[in-house]
C-alpha positions in Angstrom: 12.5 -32.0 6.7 12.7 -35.7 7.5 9.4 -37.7 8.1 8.7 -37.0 11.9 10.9 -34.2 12.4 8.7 -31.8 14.6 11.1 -29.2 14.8 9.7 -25.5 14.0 11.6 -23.4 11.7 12.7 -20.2 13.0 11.3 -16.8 10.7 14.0 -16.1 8.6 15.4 -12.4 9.3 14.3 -11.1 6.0 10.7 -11.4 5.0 8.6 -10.6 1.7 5.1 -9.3 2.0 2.5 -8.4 -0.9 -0.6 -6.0 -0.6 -3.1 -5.4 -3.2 -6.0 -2.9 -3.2 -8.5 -1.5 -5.3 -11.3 1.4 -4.8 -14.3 2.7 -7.3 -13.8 6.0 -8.8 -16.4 8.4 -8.0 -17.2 12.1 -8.6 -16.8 14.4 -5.7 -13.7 12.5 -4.0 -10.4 13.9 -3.7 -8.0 11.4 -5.6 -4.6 10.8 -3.4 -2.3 8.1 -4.7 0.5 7.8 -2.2 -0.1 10.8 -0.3 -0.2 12.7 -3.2 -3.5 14.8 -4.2 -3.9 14.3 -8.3 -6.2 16.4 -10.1 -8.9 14.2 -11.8 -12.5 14.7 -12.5 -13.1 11.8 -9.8 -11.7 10.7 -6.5 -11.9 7.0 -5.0 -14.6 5.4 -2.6 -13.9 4.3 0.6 -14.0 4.5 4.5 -11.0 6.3 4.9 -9.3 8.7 2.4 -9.4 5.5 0.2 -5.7 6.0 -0.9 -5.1 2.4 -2.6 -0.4 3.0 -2.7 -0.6 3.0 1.1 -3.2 0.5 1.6 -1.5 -2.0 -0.6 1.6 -0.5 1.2 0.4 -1.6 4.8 -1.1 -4.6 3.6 2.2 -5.9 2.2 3.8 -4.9 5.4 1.6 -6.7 7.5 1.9 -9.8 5.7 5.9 -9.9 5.6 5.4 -9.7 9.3 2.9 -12.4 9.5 0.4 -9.7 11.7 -2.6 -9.9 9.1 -4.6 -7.2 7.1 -5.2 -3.7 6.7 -9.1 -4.5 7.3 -8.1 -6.1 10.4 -6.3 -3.4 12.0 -8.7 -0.3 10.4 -12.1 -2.1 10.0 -14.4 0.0 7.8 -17.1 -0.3 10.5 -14.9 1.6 12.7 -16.4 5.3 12.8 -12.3 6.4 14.1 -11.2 5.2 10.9 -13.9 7.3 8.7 -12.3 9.6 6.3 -9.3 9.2 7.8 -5.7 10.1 6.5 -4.2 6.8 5.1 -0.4 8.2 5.7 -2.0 7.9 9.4 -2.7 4.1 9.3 0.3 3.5 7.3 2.5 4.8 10.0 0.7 2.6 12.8 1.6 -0.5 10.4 5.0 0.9 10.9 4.8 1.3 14.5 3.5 -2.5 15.0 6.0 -3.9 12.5 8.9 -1.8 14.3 7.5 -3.3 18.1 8.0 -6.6 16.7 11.6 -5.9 15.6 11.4 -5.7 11.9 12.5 -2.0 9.4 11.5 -2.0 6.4 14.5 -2.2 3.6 12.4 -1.3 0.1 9.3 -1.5 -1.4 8.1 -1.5 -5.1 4.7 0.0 -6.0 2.8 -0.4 -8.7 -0.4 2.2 -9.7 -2.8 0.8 -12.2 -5.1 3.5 -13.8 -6.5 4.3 -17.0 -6.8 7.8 -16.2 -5.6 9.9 -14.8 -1.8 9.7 -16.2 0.5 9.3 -13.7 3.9 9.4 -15.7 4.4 13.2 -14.3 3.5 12.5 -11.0 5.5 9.1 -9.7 8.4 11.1 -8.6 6.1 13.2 -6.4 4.4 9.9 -5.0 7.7 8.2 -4.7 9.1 11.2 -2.5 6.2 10.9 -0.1 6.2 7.4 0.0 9.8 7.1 0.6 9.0 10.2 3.7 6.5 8.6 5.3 8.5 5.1 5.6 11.4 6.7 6.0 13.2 5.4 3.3 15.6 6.7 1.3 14.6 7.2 -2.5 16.8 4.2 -3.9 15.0 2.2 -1.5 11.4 3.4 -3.3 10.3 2.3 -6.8 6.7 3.8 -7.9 5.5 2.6 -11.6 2.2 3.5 -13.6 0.4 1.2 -15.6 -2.9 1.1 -17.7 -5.2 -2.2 -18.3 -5.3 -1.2 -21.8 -8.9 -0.3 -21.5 -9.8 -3.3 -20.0 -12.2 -4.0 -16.6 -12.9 -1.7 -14.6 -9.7 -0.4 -14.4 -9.1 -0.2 -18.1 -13.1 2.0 -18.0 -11.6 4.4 -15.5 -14.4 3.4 -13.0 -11.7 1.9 -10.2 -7.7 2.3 -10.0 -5.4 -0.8 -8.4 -2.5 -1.2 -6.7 0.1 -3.6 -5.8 3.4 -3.3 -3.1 5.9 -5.8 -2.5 8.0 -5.2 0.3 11.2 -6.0 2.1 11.8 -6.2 5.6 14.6 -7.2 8.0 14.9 -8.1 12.2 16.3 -4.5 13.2 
């Protein structure tokens, strides 16, 4: 823009977000990735259900539409939020995103874990994901990845995710 232009670019109708999340394995937790329960001989530590694909899911949705963070909307000191279904607070991102106009057009995931494997389950994780958004499966990608034994992730003492999504002005 010229020097002294004040004039305010209008949001483009397609717009990128990017979520990230990572939780601490621990024993006695039910591990859901995506929706999807995994067997493993730990589960991952949070306030809610502490299922990292949707919470990097709804953070990258929040962010292409400019309306903040996951911890914003479902605060871990909220006692409604306590062990509660992610799928739940995903759908509520959806909700706000759809009451300010925007549908969501694709999203790519990606799980990072030592352990368990995942190669046998991402078409079961891409099938829910691609449900609860309402997507259709082209418009899903899901991949598995290891930190080849390195961190935390790479110890099997936390798994990672990351989304990058795609959304348009309905």
């Amino acid at each position: 823009m010229p020097e002294g232009n004040n004039t305010v670019r209008k949001c483009p109708s397609m717009r990128v977000g990017m979520g990230y999340d990572i939780h601490r394995m621990v024993p006695g937790r039910r591990l859901l990735l995506g929706g999807v329960a995994i067997e493993a001989p730990a589960g991952l530590e949070g306030h809610s259900d502490a299922d990292v694909v949707f919470h990097a899911t709804a953070d990258a949705l929040l962010g292409a539409a400019a309306l903040g963070d996951i911890g914003e909307h479902f605060p871990d000191t909220d006692p409604e939020w306590k062990g509660a279904d992610s799928a739940l607070m995903l759908r509520k991102v959806l909700e706000l995103i759809a009451e300010h106009g925007y549908v969501v057009q694709n999203i790519d995931i990606n799980i990072i874990a030592q352990q368990p494997r995942l190669g046998s389950k991402k078409t079961l994780i891409k099938e829910n994901i691609a449900r609860v958004l309402g997507l259709d499966l082209a418009g899903v990608g899901v991949k598995a990845k290891t930190k080849e034994q390195l961190g935390p992730v790479g110890a099997g003492e936390a798994i990672e995710a990351t989304a990058v999504v795609l959304i348009a002005l309905a």
